[in-house]
N, C-alpha and C positions, 0 to 999 in steps of 0.2 A: 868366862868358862862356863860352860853345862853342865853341873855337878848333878848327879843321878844316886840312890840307894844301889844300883844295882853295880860291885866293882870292876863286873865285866865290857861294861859300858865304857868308850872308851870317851873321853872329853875333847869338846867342839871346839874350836876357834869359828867366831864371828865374825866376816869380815867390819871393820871401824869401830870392835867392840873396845872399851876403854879397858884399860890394866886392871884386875883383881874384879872386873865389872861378872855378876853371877846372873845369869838368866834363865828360868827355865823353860818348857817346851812349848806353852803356847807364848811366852814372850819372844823365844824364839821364834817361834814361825812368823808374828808377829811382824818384828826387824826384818827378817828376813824378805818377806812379801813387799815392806814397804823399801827395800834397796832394789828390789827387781823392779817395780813400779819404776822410782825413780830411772834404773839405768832402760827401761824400755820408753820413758815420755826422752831421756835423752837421745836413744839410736835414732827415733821417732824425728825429735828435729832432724839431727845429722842426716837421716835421708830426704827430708823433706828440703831441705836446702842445696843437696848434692844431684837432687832430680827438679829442683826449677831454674829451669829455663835461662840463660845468662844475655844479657844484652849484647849483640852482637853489632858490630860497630858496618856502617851499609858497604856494601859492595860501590868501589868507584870502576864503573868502564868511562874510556875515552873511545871514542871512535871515530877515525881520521878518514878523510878523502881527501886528493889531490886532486882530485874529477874537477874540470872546468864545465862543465856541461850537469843536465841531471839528467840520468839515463836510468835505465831498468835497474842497474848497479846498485844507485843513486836510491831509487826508489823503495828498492827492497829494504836498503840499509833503515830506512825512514819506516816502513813496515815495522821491521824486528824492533827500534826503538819505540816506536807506539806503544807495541805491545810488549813490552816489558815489565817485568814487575816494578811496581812503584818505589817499593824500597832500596834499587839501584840507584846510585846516583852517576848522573849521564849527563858526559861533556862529548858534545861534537866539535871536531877541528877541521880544520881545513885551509885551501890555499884562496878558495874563492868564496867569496861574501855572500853571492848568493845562491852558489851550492850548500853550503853552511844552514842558511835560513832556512830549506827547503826541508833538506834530511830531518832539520829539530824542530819545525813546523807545528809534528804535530805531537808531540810529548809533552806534558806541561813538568815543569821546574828544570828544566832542562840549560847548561848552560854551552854557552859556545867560547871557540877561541880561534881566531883569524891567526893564523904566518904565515908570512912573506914565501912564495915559493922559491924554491933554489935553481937558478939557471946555469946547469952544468956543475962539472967539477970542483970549480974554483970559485965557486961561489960558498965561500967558507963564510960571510955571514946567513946566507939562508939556512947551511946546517946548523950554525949553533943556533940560530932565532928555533931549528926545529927541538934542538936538545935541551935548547930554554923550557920550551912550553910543555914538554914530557916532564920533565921534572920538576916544576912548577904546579902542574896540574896534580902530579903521583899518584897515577889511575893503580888500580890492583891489577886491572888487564888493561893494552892498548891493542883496539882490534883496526886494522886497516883494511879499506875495502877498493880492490880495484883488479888488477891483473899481475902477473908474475913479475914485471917488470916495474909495477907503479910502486908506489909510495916506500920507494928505498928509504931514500933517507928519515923519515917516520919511525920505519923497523929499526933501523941503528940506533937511533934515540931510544926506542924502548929497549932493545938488548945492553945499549950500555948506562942504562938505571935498573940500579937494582930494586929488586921488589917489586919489580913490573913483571906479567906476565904477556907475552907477544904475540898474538894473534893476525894471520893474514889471511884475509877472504879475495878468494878468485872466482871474480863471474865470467871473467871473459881469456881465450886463450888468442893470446897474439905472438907469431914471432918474434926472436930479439931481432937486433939490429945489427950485431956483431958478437964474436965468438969473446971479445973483451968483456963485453953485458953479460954474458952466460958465468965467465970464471969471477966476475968481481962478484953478483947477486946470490951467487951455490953458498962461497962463504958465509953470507949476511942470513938466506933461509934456514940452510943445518942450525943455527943458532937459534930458531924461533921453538916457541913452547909446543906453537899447533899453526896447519894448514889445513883452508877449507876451500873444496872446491863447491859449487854446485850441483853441478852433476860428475857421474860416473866418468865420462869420456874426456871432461875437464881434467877430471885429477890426473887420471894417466896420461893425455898428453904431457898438461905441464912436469908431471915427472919426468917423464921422457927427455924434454926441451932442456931440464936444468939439470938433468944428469941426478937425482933424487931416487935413493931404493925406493920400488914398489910397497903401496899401500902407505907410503908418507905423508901424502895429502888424502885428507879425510873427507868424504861425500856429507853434505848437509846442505838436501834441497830449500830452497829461497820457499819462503810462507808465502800463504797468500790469506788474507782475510776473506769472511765469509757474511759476504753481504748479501742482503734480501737485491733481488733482480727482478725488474719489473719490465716484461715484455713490449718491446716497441712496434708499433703498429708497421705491415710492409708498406715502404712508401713509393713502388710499383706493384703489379702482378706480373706473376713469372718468376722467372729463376732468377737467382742475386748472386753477385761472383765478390766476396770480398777480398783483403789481401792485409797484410803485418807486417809494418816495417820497423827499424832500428834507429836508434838516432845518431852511431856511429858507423863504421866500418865493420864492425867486431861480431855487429848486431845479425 
């Protein structure tokens, strides 16, 4: 207590002051200064701990192609994993060996995963070898890269693990085959997290084709790296006619 001459003075309670414990004014200021000290080095840690920074455990993408061939598709995908940030960690899969190599070529720590491709329906071991290797791997995202119609069984595998997030990139727009492919694939799409076209005219057809409300599939043009170009000498004079071709049908 703060016991004062004066009776109109009314008596202090000290916060932590002991029973019968008497202090006067500058002991009090005293205590008091050094309990505010204290609780401002405490706030002091407390935000210093609640504002650094916490280890965040890396980002897993898998990213799958079925592509037997390496095409523009193919290449890009191998673009976007180049430049990645390092701190993802990046499993390419696929059905062929040396599609596989090609896309992770050029990433370094990069890992792969070969399965077996499914021929048809009833090939109930190539699905599970694919539901194996999704959940075995347990990417945060599985992003597939082909056309509307590719890498089904892939998307099933990722829509039926949980904690996977399912991503389908479309470079190319191809008719189905039958109006069966349209009604079995609409179910397995509606289900994905996100669809990517390339371009503008990509995404609205393929919405069109699978019956998908407008603005479903989301435009995100293919990168291109930005490399020094060094002019080639002409190797006629005159005018030079060149030409661009595809290495599919689609192309």
């Amino acid at each position: 207590m703060l016991k004062r001459h004066d009776p109109d003075i009314e008596s202090l309670q000290v916060p932590h002051q002991a029973p019968g414990e008497k202090l006067y004014a500058a002991e009090l200021r005293g205590k008091v200064r050094g309990e505010d000290e204290q609780a401002a080095i405490a706030v002091s840690h407390h935000r210093t701990e609640m504002s650094s920074p916490r280890r965040r455990r890396a980002i897993r993408l898998a990213a799958y192609t079925d592509s037997e061939i390496v095409g523009g598709g193919e290449k890009s995908l191998a673009t976007l994993l180049r430049n990645l940030d390092e701190q993802i960690e990046v499993t390419v899969v696929g059905t062929s060996a040396d599609t596989v190599h090609e896309v992770a070529a050029g990433r370094a720590d990069v890992r792969t995963r070969l399965v077996r491709p499914v021929n048809g329906k009833r090939d109930l071991a190539g699905m599970a070898a694919h539901l194996r290797a999704v959940r075995e791997i347990r990417p945060d995202i599985l992003q597939t890269n082909g056309q509307p119609w590719s890498c089904q069984y892939a998307l099933s595998a990722g829509v039926l693990t949980r904690g996977v997030r399912t991503l389908a990139v479309y470079h190319a727009v191809i008719p189905p085959i039958s109006r069966a492919q349209v009604w079995r694939n609409r179910r397995n799409l509606k289900r994905l997290d996100a669809q990517v076209a390339v371009s503008r005219a990509a995404a609205r057809a393929t919405e069109q084709m699978v019956g998908l409300a407008s603005g479903t599939v989301r435009v995100v043009h293919n990168g291109v790296e930005d490399r020094p170009i060094t002019p080639l000498a002409r190797p006629v004079p005159g005018p030079i006619v060149g030409s661009v071709g595809g290495s599919c049908c689609c192309s």
